[in-house]
Each structure stands twice: as structure tokens, then as C-alpha cells.
N, C-alpha and C positions, 0 to 999 in steps of 0.2 A: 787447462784442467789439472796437469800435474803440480803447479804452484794451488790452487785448489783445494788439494785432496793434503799435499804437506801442510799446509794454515789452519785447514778443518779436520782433517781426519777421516773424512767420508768423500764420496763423490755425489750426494744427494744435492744436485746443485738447485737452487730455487729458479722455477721458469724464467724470471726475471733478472736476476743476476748478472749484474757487469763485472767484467774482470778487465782491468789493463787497456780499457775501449772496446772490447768485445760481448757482448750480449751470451755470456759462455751457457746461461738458460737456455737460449733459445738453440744455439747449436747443440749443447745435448739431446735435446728435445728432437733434433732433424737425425740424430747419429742415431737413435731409436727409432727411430721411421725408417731409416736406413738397416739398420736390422733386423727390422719386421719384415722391409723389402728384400730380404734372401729367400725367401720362398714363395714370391709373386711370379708371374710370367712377367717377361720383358717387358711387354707393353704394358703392364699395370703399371710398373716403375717410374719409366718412363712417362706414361700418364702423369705420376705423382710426384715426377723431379726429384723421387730420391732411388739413386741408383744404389744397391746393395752395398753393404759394406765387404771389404775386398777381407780375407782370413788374418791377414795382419794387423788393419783397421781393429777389429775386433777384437785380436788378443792381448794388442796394447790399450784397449780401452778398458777390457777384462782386467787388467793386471791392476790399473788404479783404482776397482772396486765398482767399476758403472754394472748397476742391475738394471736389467731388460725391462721388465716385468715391473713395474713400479706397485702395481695393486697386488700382487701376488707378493712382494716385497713386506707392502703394509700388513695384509695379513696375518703374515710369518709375523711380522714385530709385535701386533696386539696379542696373536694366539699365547707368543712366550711369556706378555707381561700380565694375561688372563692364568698361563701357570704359574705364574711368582704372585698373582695374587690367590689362588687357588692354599698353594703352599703354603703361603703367611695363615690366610683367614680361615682354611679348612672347609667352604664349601664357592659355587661358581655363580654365586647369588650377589650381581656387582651391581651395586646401586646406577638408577640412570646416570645421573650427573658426575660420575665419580673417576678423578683422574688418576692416572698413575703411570709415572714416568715421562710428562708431556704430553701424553695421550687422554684422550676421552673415552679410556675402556667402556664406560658403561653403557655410551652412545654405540659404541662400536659394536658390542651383544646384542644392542637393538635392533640393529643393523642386521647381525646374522640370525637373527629370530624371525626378522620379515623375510628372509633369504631362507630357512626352511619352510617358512608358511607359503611362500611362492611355489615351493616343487610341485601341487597340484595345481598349477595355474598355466591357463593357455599363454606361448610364447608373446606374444600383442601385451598382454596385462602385466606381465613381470616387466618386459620391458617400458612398461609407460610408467610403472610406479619404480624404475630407477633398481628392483630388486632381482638380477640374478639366482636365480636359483643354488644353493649350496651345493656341491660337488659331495658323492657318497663319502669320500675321503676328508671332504671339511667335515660335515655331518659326524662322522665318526670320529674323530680327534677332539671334537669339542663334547659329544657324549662322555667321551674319556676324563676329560675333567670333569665332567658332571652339572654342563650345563643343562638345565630343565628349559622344554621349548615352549610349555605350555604356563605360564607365570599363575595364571587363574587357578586352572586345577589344581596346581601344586599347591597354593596356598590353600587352598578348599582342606585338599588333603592332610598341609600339615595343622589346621584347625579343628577338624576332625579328631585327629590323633589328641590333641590338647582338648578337644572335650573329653573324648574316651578319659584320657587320664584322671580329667576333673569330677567324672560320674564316678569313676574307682576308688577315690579317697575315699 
């Protein structure tokens, strides 16, 4: 991992990923299971053949950059280039299709749009349609830039506004 992390720069290693003969995707992938297993009971561990990682384990892996949290990870990198697009273009109205930085930001909004429209959804339904409910703290960080969760109304609204203006002349 540490020849890895010097080559690339990151330790985002792809699942698949051989290094040197070793499948080093697939052992991160276990080293995260592994750190998920420090607050299982024994026997869940055990059950799941991945025994916790030991406080060392862990701080050397921290040191080269390995995030736990992969989707909490992704988040954080869309939300920042939702505000560098925010900041360039002046509002948070990012086209579907629209990339930025390697990313598919606009797919990604879509994403947390079906992720607030889930908060009044029975558990069973969010989880078949893949959508999570937004956490009050995503909710409010993307309000902050000025993402609108309702795309219809808003456009209703700002049409209205534009006729208003059009009847004023």
C-alpha cells in the first residue's frame, strides 16, 4: 500500500487492483471490514472472519491516507466541487449531465434530491429504491449553498417572476 500511496498520491486503491502479485483492492477492502469489526461482539467477528484491527494496524493505515467511510468520503468530495461550482457560476442549479472535476456533479444532486424526497418515506421504500434518507446536517449544508429541492416549483416560480416583469413594461 505504501509503494501505492508514493506512485499515486492517494490510497483510494480500486477494488480490483493488483500490486506486486497481490490483489491490494481486495485486502483493503478486508482492512475495512476489519475496522468496521472493532465494534462487533466477538462472535459477529468471528462469524465474518474479520477480526478487528489491532490500534497499530489502524494508525499505520491512517497515516497513508486509508478512509473508512468510502461514501461519506465521496460526499465530502462532491459537496466541495458543488461549492467550487457554486462559486464560479453563482447559483446551485447544476445541469444533470454536468461534470466537474471527474465527477458527475449533476447526477450526484439527483441523487441527493431523491435523498431528501425519501425523508418522508417508510424505511422498506427508501431502502428498495437505493435512496437513503439525507442526514439533517447534509440537508442543511447543501441548503447553504442554495440547492433548491423542488426543481418544478422553482422554475414555476422563477417564470412567474418573468412574467410579472413582462406585464410591468
Amino acid at each position: 500500500l505504501g509503494a501505492f500511496v508514493a506512485r499515486e498520491g492517494h490510497a483510494d486503491v480500486p477494488a480490483s487492483h493488483g500490486e506486486d502479485g497481490e490483489n491490494l483492492g481486495n485486502w483493503l477492502g478486508t482492512q475495512r471490514k476489519r475496522y468496521a469489526a472493532r465494534d462487533l461482539p466477538e462472535a459477529e467477528w468471528k462469524a465474518k472472519h474479520a477480526p478487528p484491527l489491532s490500534d497499530e494496524e489502524e494508525r499505520r493505515l491512517e497515516e497513508l491516507g486509508v478512509v473508512w467511510d468510502l461514501a461519506d468520503a465521496r460526499w465530502e468530495r462532491n459537496f466541495e466541487l458543488l461549492g467550487a461550482f457554486v462559486a464560479r457560476e453563482g447559483h446551485a442549479d447544476v445541469p444533470a449531465s454536468h461534470g466537474e472535476d471527474g465527477e458527475n456533479l449533476g447526477n450526484w444532486l439527483g441523487t441527493q434530491r431523491k435523498r431528501y424526497a425519501a425523508r418522508d418515506l417508510p424505511e422498506a421504500e427508501w431502502k428498495a429504491k437505493h435512496a437513503p434518507p439525507l442526514s439533517d446536517e447534509e440537508e442543511r449544508r447543501l441548503e447553504e449553498l442554495g440547492v433548491v429541492w423542488d426543481l418544478a416549483d422553482a422554475r414555476w416560480e422563477r417564470n412567474f417572476e418573468l412574467l410579472g416583469a413582462f406585464v410591468a413594461r
